[in-house]
BAMIDO-748527 format. One line per field, with one value per residue (C-alpha): x, y, z; residue in three letters. Coordinates in steps of 0.2 Angstrom, whole numbers, plus 2048, in hexadecimal, padded with zeros to 3 digits. Layout:
BAMIDO-748527
u <- [X ...] .
v <- [Y ...] .
w <- [Z ...] .
residuo <- [ALA ...] .
***
This chain:
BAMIDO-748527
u <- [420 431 42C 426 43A 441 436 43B 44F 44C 444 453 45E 458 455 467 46D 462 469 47A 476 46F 47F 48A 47E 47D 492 491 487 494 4A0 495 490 4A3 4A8 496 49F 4B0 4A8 49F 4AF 4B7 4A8 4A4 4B8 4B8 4A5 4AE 4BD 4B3 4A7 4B5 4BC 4AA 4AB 4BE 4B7 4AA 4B4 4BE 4B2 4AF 49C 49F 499 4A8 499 496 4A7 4AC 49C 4A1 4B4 4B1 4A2 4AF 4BD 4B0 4AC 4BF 4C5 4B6 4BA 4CC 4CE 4C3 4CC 4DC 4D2 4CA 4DA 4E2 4D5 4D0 4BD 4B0 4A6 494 493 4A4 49E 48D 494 4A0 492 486 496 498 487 487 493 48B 47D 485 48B 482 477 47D] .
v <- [D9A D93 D87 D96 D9E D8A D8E D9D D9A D89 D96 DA2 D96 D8C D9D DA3 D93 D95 DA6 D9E D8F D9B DA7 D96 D90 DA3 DA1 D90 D96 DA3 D96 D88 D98 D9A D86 D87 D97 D8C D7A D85 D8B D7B D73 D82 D80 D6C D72 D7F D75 D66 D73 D7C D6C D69 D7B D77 D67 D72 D7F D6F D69 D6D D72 D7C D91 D9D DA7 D9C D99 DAC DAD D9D DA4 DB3 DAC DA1 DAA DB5 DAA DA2 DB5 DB4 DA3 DA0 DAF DA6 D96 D9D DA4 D96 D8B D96 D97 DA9 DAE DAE DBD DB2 DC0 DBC DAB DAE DB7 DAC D9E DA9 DAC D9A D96 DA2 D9C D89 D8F D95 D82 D7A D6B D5C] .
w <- [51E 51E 510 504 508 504 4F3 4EF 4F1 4E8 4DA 4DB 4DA 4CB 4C2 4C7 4BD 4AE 4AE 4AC 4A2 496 497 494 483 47D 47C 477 467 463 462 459 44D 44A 448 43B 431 432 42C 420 416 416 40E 401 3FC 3F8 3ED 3E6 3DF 3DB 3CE 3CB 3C2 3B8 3B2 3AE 3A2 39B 395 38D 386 373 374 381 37C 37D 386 392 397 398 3A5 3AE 3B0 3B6 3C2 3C8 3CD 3D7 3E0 3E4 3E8 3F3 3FB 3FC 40A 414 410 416 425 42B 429 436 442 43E 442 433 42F 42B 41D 414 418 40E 401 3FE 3FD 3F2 3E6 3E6 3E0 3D3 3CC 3CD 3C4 3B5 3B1 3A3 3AA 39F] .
residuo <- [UNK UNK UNK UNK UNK UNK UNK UNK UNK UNK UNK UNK UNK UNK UNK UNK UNK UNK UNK UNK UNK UNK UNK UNK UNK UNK UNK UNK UNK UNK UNK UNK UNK UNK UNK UNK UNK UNK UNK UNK UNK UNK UNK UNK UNK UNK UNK UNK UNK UNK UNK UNK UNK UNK UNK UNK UNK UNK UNK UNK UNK UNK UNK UNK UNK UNK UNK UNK UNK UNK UNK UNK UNK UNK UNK UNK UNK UNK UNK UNK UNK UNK UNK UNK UNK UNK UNK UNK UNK UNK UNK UNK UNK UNK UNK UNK UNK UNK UNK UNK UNK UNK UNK UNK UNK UNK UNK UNK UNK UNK UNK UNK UNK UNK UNK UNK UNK UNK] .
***
């Protein structure tokens, strides 16, 4: 008998620290999340002025469509009002919405697309 109680507290005891190791990962994911939403920004800013220079040398360029330009402009400066914020944010240390951060991303692309091929 007092080998089934040495079992059972081992039992409760290792439960009690999964309990905890799981309390310490589920906070270690918040932060991790917020670090991601962080690293995030600082990658989709250096995309964003890297494109933002090949739109800048295709609206230069003599073949480029008035049309295409106008769309490009306007698709880009959506997505910088969308990005800079954040930017600004993330270089303070402020916390990320990971909506602000999607949309910003999803603004971003849009705008990538619209960018002739060649």
């Amino acid at each position: 008998m007092k080998l089934k109680s040495t079992y059972r507290g081992a039992l409760a005891g290792a439960l009690l620290l999964s309990c905890v190791g799981l309390a310490a990962c589920k906070s270690d994911a918040g932060v991790s999340a917020a670090v991601q939403r962080q690293q995030t920004v600082f990658a989709l800013g250096k995309s964003y002025d890297a494109t933002a220079d090949l739109a800048v040398a295709y609206e230069r360029n003599p073949a480029a469509k008035p049309a295409v330009v106008t769309k490009i402009k306007a698709a880009f400066q959506t997505a910088h009002d969308k990005i800079k914020p954040l930017q600004t944010a993330a270089d303070a240390g402020d916390p990320l919405s990971e909506a602000e951060v999607e949309a910003a991303t999803a603004a971003f692309q849009a705008a990538q697309k619209l960018l002739p091929a060649s």
